[in-house]
Each structure stands twice: as structure tokens, then as C-alpha cells.
TIDREN-833073 format. One record per atom (N, C-alpha, C): residue number from 1; atom name; residue in three letters; x, y, z. Coordinates in nm, 3 decimals, always signed. Layout:
// TIDREN-833073
{rec NUM,CA,ALA,{X,Y,Z}}
...
END
This chain:
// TIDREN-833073
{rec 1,N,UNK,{+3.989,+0.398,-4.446}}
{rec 1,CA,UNK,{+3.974,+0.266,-4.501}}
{rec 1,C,UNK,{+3.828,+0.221,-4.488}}
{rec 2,N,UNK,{+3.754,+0.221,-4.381}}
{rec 2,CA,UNK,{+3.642,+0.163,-4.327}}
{rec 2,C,UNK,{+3.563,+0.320,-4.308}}
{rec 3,N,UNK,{+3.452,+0.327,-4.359}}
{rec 3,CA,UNK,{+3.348,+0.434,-4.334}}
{rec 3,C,UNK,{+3.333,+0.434,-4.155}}
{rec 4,N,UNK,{+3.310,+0.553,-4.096}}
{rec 4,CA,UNK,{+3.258,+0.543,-3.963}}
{rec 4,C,UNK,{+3.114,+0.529,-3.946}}
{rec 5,N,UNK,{+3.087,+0.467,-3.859}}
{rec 5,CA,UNK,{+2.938,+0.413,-3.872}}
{rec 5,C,UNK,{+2.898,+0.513,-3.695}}
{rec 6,N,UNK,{+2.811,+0.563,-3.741}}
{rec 6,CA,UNK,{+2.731,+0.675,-3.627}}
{rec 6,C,UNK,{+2.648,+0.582,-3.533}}
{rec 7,N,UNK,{+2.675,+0.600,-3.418}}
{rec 7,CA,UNK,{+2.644,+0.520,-3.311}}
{rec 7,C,UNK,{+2.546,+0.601,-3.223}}
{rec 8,N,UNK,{+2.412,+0.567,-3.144}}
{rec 8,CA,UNK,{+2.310,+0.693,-3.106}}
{rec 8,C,UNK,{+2.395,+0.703,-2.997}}
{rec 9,N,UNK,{+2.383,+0.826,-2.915}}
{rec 9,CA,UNK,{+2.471,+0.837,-2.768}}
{rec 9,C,UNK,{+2.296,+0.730,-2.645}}
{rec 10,N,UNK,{+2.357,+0.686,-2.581}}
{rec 10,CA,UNK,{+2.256,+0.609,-2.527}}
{rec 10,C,UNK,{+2.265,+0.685,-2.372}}
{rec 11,N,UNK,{+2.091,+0.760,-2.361}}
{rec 11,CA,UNK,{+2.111,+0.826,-2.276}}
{rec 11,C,UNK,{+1.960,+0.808,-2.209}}
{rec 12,N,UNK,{+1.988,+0.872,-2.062}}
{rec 12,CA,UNK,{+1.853,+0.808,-1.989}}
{rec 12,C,UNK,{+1.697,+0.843,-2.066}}
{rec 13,N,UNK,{+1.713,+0.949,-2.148}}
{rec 13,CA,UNK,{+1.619,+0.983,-2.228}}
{rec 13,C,UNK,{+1.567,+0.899,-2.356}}
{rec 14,N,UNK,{+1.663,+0.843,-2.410}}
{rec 14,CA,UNK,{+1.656,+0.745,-2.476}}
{rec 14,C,UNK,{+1.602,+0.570,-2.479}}
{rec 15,N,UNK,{+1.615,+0.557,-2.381}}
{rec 15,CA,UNK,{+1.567,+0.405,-2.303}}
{rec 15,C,UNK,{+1.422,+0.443,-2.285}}
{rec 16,N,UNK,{+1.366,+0.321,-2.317}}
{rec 16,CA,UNK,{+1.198,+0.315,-2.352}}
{rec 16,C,UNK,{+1.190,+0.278,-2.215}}
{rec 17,N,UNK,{+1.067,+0.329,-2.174}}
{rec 17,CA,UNK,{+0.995,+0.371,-2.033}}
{rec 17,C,UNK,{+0.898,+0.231,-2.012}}
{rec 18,N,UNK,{+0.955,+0.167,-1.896}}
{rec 18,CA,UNK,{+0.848,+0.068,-1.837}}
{rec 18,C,UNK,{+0.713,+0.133,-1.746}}
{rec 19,N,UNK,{+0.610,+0.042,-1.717}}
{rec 19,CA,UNK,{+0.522,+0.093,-1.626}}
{rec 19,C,UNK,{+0.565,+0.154,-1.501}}
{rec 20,N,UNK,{+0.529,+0.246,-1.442}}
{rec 20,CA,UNK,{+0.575,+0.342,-1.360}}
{rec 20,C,UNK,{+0.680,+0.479,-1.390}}
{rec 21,N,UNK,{+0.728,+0.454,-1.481}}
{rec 21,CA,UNK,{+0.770,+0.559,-1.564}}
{rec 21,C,UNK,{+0.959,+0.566,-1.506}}
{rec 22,N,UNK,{+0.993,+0.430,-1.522}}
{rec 22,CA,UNK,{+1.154,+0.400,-1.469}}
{rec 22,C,UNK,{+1.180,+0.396,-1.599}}
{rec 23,N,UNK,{+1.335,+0.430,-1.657}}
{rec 23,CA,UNK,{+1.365,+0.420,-1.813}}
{rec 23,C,UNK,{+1.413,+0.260,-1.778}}
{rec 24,N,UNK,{+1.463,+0.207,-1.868}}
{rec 24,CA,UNK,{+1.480,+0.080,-1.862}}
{rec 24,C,UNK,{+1.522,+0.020,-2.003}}
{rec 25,N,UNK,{+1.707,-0.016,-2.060}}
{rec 25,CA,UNK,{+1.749,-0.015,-2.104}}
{rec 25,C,UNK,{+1.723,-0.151,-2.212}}
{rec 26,N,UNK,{+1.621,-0.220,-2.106}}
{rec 26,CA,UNK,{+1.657,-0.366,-2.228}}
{rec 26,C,UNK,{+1.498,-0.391,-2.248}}
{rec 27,N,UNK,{+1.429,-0.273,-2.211}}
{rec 27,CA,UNK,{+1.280,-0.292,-2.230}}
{rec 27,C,UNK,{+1.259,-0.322,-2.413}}
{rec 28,N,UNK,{+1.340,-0.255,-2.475}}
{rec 28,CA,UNK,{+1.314,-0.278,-2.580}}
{rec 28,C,UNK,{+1.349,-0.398,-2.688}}
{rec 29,N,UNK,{+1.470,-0.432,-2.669}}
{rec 29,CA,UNK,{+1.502,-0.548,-2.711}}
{rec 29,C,UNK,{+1.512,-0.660,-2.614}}
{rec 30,N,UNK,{+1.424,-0.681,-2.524}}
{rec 30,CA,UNK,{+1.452,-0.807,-2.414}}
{rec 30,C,UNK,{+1.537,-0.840,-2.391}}
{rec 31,N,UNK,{+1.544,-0.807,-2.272}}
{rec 31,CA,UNK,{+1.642,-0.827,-2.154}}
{rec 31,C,UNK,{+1.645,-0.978,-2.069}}
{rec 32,N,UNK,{+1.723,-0.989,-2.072}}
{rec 32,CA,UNK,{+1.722,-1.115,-2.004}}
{rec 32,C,UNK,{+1.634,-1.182,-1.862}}
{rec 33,N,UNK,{+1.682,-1.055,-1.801}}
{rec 33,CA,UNK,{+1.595,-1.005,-1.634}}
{rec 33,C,UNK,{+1.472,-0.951,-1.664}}
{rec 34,N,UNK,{+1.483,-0.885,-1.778}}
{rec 34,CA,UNK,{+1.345,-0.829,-1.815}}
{rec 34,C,UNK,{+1.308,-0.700,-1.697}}
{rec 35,N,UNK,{+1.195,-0.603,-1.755}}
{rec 35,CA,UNK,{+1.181,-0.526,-1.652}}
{rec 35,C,UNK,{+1.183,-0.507,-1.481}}
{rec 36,N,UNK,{+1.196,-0.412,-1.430}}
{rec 36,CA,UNK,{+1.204,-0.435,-1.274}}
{rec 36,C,UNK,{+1.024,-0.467,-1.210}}
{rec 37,N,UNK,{+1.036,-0.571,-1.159}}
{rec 37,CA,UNK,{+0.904,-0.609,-1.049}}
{rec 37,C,UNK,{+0.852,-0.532,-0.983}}
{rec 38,N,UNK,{+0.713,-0.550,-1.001}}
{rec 38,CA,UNK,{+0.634,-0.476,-0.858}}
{rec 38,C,UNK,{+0.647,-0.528,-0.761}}
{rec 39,N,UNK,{+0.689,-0.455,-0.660}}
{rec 39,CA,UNK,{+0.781,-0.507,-0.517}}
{rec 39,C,UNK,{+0.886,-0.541,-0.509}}
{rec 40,N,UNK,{+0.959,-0.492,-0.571}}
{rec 40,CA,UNK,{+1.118,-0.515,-0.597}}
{rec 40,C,UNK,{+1.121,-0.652,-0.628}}
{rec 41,N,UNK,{+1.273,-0.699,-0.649}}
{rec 41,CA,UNK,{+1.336,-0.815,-0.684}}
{rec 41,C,UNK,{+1.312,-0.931,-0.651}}
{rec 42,N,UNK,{+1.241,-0.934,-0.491}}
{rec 42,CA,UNK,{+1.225,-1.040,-0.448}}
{rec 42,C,UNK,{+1.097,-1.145,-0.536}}
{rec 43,N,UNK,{+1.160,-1.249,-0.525}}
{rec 43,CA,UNK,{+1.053,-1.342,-0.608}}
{rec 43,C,UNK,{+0.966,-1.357,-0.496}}
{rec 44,N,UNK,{+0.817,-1.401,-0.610}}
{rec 44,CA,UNK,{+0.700,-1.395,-0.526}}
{rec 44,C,UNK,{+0.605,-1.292,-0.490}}
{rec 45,N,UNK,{+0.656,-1.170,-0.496}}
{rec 45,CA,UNK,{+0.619,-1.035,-0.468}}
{rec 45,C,UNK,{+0.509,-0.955,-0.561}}
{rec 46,N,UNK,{+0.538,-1.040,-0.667}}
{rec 46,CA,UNK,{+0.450,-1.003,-0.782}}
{rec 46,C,UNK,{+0.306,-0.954,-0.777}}
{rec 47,N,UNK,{+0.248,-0.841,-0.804}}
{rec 47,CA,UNK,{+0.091,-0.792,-0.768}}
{rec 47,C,UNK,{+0.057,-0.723,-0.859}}
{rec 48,N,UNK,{-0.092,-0.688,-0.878}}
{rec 48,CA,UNK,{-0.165,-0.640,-0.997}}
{rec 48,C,UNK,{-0.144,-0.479,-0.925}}
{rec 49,N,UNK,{-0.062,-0.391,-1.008}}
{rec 49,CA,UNK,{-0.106,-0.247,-0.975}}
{rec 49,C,UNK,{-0.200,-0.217,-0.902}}
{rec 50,N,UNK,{-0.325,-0.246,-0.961}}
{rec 50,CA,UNK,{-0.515,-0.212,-0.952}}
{rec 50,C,UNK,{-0.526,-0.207,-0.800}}
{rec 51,N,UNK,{-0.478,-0.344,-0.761}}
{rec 51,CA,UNK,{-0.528,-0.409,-0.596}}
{rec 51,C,UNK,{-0.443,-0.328,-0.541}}
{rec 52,N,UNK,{-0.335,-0.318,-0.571}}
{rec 52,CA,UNK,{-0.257,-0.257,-0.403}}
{rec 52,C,UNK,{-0.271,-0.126,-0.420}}
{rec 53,N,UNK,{-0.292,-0.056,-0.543}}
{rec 53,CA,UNK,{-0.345,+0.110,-0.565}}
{rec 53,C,UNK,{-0.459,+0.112,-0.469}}
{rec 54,N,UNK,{-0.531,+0.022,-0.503}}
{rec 54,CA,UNK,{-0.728,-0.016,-0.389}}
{rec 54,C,UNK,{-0.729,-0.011,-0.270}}
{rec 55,N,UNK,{-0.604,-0.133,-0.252}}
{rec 55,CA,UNK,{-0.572,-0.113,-0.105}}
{rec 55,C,UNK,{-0.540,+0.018,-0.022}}
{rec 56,N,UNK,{-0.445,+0.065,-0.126}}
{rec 56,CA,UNK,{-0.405,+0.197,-0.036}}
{rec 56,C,UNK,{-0.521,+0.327,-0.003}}
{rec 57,N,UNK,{-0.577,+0.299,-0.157}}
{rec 57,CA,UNK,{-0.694,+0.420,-0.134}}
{rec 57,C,UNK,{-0.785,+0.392,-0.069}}
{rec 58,N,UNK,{-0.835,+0.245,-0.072}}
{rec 58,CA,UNK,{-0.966,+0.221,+0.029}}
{rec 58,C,UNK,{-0.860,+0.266,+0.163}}
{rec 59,N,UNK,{-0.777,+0.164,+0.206}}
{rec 59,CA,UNK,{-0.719,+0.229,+0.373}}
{rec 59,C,UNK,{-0.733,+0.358,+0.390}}
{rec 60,N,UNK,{-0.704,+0.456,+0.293}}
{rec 60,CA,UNK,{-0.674,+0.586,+0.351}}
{rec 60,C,UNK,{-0.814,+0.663,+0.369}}
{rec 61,N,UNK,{-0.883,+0.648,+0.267}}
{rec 61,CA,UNK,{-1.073,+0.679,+0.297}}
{rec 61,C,UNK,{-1.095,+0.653,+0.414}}
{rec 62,N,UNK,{-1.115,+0.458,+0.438}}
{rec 62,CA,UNK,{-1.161,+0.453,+0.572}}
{rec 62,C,UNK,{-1.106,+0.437,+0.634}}
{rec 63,N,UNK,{-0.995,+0.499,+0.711}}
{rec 63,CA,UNK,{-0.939,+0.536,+0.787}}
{rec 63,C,UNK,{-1.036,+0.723,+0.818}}
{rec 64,N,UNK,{-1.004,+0.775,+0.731}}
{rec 64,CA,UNK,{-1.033,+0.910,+0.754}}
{rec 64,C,UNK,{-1.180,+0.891,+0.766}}
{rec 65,N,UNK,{-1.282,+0.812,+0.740}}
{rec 65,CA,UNK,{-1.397,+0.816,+0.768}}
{rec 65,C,UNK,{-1.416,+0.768,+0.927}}
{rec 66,N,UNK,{-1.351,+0.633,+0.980}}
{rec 66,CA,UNK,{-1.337,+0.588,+1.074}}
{rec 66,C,UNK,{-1.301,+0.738,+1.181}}
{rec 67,N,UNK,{-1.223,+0.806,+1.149}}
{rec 67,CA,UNK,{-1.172,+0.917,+1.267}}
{rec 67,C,UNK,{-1.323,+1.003,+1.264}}
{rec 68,N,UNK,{-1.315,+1.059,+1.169}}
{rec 68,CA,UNK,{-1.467,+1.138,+1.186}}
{rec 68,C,UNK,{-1.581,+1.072,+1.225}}
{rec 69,N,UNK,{-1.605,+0.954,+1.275}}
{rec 69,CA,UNK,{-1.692,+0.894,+1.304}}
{rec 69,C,UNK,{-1.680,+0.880,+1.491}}
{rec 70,N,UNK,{-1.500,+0.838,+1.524}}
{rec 70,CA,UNK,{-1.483,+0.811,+1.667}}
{rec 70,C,UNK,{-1.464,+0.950,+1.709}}
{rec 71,N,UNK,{-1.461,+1.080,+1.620}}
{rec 71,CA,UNK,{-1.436,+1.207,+1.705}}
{rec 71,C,UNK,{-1.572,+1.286,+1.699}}
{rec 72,N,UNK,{-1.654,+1.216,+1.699}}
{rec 72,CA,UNK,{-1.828,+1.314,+1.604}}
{rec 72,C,UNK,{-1.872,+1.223,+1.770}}
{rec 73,N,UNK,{-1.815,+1.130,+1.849}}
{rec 73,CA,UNK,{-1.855,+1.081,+1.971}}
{rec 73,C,UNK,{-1.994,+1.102,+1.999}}
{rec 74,N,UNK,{-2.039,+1.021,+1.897}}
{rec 74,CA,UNK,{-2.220,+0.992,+1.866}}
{rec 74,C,UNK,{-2.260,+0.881,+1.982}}
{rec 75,N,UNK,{-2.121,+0.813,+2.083}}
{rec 75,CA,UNK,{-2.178,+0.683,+2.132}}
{rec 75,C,UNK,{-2.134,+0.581,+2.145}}
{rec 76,N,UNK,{-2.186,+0.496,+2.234}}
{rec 76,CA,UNK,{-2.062,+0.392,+2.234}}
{rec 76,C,UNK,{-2.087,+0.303,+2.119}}
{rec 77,N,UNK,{-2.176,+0.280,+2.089}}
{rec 77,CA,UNK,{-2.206,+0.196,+1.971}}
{rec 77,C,UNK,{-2.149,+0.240,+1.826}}
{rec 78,N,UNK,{-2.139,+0.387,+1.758}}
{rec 78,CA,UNK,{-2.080,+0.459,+1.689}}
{rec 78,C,UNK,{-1.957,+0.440,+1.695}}
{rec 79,N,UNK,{-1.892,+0.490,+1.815}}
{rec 79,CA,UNK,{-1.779,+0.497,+1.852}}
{rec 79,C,UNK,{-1.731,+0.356,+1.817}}
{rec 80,N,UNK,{-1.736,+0.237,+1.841}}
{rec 80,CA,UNK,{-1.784,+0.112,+1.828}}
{rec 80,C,UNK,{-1.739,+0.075,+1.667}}
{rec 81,N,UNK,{-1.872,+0.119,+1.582}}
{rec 81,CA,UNK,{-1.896,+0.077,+1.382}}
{rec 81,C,UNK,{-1.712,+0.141,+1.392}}
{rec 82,N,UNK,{-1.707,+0.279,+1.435}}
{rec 82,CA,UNK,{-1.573,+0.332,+1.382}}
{rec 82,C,UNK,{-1.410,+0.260,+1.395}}
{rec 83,N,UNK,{-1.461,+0.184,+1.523}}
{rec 83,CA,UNK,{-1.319,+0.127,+1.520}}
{rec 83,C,UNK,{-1.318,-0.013,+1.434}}
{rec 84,N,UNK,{-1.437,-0.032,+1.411}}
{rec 84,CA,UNK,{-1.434,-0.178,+1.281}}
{rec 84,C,UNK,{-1.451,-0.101,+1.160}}
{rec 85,N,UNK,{-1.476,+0.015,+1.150}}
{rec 85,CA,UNK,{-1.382,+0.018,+1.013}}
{rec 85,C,UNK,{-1.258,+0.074,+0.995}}
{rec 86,N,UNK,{-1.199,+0.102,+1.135}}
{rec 86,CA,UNK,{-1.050,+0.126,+1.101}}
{rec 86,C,UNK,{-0.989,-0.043,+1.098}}
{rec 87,N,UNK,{-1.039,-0.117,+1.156}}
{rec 87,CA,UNK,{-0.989,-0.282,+1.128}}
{rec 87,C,UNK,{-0.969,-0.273,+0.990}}
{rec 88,N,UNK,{-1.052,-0.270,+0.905}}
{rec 88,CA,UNK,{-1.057,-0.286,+0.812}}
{rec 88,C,UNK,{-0.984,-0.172,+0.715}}
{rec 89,N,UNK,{-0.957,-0.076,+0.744}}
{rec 89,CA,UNK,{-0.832,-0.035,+0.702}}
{rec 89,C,UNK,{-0.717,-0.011,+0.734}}
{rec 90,N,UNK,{-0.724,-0.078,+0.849}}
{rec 90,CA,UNK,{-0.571,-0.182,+0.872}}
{rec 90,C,UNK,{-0.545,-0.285,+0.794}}
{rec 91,N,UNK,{-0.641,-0.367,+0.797}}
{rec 91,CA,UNK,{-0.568,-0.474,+0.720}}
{rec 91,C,UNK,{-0.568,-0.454,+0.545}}
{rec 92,N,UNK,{-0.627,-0.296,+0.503}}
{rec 92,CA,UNK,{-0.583,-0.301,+0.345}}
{rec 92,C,UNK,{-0.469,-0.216,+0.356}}
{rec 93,N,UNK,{-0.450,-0.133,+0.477}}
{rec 93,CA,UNK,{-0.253,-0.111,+0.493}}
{rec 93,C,UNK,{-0.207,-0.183,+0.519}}
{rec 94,N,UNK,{-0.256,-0.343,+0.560}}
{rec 94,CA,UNK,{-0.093,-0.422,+0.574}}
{rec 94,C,UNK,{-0.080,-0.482,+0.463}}
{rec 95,N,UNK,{-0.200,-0.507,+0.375}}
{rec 95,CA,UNK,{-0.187,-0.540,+0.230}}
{rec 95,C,UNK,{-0.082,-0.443,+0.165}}
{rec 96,N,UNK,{-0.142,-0.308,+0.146}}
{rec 96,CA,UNK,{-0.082,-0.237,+0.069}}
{rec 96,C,UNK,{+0.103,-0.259,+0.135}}
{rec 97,N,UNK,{+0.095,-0.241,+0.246}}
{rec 97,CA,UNK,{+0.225,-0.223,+0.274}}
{rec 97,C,UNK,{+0.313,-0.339,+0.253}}
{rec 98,N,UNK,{+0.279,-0.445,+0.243}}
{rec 98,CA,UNK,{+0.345,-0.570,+0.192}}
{rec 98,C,UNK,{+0.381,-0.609,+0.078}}
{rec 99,N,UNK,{+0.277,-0.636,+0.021}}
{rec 99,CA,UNK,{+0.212,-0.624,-0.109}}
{rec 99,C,UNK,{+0.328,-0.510,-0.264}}
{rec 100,N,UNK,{+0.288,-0.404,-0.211}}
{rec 100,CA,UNK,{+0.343,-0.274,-0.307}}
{rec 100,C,UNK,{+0.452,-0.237,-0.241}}
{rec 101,N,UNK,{+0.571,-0.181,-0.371}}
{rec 101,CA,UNK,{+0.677,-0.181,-0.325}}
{rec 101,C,UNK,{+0.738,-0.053,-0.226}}
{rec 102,N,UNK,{+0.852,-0.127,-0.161}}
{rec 102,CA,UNK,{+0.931,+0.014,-0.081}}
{rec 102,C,UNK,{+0.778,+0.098,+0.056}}
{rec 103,N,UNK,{+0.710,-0.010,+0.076}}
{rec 103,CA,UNK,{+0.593,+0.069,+0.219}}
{rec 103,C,UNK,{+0.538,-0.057,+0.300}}
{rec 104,N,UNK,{+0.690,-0.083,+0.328}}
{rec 104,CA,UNK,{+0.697,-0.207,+0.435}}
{rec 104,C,UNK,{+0.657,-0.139,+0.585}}
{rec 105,N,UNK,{+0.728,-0.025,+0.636}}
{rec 105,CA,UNK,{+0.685,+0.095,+0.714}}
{rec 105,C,UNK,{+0.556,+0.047,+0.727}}
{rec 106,N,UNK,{+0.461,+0.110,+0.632}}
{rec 106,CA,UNK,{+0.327,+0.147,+0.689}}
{rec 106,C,UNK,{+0.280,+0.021,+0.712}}
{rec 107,N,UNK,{+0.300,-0.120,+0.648}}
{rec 107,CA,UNK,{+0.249,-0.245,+0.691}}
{rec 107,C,UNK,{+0.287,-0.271,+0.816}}
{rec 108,N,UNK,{+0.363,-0.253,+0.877}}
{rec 108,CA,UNK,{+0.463,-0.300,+0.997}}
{rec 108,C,UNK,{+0.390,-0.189,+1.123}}
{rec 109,N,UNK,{+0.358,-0.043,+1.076}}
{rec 109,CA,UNK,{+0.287,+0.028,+1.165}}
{rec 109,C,UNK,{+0.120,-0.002,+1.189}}
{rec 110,N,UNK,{+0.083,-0.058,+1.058}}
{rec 110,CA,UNK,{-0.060,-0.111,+1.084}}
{rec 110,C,UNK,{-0.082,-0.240,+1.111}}
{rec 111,N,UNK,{+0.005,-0.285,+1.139}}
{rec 111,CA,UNK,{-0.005,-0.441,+1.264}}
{rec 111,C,UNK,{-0.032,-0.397,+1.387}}
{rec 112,N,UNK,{+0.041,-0.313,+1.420}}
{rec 112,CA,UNK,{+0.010,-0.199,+1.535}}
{rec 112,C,UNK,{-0.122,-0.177,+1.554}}
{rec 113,N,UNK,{-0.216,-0.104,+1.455}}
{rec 113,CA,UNK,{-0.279,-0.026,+1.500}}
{rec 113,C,UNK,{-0.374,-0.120,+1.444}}
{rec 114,N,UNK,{-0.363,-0.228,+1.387}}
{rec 114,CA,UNK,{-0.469,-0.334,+1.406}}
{rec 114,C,UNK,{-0.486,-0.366,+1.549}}
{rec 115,N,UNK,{-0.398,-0.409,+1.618}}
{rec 115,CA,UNK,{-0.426,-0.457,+1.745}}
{rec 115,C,UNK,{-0.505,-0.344,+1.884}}
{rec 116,N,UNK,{-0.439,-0.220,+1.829}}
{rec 116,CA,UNK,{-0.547,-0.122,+1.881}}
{rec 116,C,UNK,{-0.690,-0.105,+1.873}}
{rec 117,N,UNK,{-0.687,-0.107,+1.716}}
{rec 117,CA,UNK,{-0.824,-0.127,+1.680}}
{rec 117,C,UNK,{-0.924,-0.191,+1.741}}
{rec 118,N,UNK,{-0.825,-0.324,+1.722}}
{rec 118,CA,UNK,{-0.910,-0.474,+1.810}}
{rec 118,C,UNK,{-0.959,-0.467,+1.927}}
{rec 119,N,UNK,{-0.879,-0.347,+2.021}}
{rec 119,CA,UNK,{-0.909,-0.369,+2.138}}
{rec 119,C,UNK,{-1.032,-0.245,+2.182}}
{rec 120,N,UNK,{-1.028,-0.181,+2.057}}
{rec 120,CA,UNK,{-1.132,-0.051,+2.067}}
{rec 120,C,UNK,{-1.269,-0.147,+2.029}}
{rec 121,N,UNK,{-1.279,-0.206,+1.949}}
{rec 121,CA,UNK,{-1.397,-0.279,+1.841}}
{rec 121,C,UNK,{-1.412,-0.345,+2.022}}
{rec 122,N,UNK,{-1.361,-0.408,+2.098}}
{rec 122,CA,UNK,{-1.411,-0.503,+2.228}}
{rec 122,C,UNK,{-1.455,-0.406,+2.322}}
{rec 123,N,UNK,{-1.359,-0.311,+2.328}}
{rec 123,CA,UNK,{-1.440,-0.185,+2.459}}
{rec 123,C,UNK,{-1.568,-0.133,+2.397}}
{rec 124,N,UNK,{-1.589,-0.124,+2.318}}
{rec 124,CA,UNK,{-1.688,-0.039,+2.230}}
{rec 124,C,UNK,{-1.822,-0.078,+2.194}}
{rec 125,N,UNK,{-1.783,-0.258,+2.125}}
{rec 125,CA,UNK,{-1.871,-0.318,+2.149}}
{rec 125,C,UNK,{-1.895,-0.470,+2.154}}
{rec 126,N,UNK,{-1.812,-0.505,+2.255}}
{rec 126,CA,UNK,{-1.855,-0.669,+2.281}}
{rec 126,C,UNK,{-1.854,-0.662,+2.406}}
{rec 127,N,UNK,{-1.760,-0.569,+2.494}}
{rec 127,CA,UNK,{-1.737,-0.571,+2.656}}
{rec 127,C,UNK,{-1.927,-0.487,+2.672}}
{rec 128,N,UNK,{-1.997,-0.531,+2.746}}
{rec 128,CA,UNK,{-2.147,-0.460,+2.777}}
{rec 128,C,UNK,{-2.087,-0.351,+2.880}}
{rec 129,N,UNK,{-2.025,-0.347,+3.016}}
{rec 129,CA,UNK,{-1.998,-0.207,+3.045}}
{rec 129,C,UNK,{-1.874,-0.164,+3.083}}
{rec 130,N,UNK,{-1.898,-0.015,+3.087}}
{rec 130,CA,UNK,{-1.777,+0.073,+3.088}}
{rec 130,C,UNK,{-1.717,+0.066,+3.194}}
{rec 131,N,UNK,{-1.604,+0.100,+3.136}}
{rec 131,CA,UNK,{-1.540,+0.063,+3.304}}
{rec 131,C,UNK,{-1.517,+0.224,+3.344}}
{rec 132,N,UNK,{-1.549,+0.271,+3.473}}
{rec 132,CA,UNK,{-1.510,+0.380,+3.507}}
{rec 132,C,UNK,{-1.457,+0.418,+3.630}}
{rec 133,N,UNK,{-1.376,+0.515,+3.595}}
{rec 133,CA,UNK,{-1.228,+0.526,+3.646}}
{rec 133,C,UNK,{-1.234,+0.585,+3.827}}
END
């Protein structure tokens, strides 16, 4: 009576690809919710890719510059620059880890090792002498 009308099979291959490369079913005809957030669901969370990509890569540089600097044990003053720039890539891992989604972990471990830091940057160089044992 009625012609059959061909229907596409709707399959994960089929759903047009949001940023990050998640398929995502109503990307194309707008969705109500609209795509999934950077930083998950929670409102507020919202961040520019660019920065928390920055964050993570500056942390992880100086971090690894910071170690080769406190293990090259040039000094207390050296020893010293190195633990202020692991400060400082602590606090672009607690960015990143807050900030960008699912690496709450590494923010929560570099609160930590901020406060280490802190206390290396004072032995190193604000306390004038060493204490020895």
C-alpha cells in the first residue's frame, strides 16, 4: 500500500565527530544539551583547550628541567632557582589538573608537592644556613 521508505542504520561511525574526536549524535542537528564540555558536565568547568594543553606542557618541561637542575647539585643557590621552578610547575599541574577533564589526581598530587617545593625554595634559599646533622 505505502512504499517503504529506507532509513540510514545509525551507527557510531555515522554520528558527526565533536572536538576531541567523541562521536556525538545530536552534533549535527542540535541537541538540546548540545555537545559534551571540557571538564565534564559540571557547570562552570568550562576552559579554552590552548591553556590547559599549556598548562600541562609547560608543568611537565619545567618540572623535568627543575630535576636536572636539583640533581646537576651545582649549589645551594641552584639547587634553590630549581625548586622555584618546580613551584611553578606545580601550580600549572594544579591548573591543568582542575581545570582539564578526568586529571583531578594529578591536581590533588601537586598540592602536595607544592608544599614540598615551598619548603625546598626556604631551605635553599631564604633560611641563610644549613642545618647539619
Amino acid at each position: 500500500m505505502f512504499p517503504s521508505i529506507p532509513t540510514p542504520a545509525l551507527s557510531l561511525e555515522s554520528w558527526p565527530v565533536v572536538p576531541g574526536g567523541v562521536p556525538w549524535p545530536c552534533a549535527a542537528d542540535g541537541c538540546p544539551r548540545g555537545p559534551p564540555r571540557l571538564g565534564g558536565e559540571k557547570k562552570g568547568r568550562r576552559m579554552d583547550d590552548t591553556l590547559v594543553t599549556g598548562l600541562q606542557y609547560y608543568g611537565a618541561a619545567a618540572g623535568a628541567l627543575a630535576a636536572l637542575i636539583v640533581s646537576l647539585d651545582l649549589g645551594r643557590k641552584w639547587t634553590g632557582y630549581g625548586f622555584v621552578i618546580f613551584v611553578t610547575s606545580s601550580i600549572a599541574l594544579i591548573g591543568w589538573g582542575f581545570l582539564g577533564p578526568e586529571a583531578e589526581g594529578i591536581g590533588a598530587q601537586n598540592l602536595i608537592l607544592l608544599a614540598i617545593n615551598l619548603l625546598g625554595v626556604y631551605r635553599y634559599l631564604i633560611r641563610k644556613k644549613p642545618v647539619h646533622a
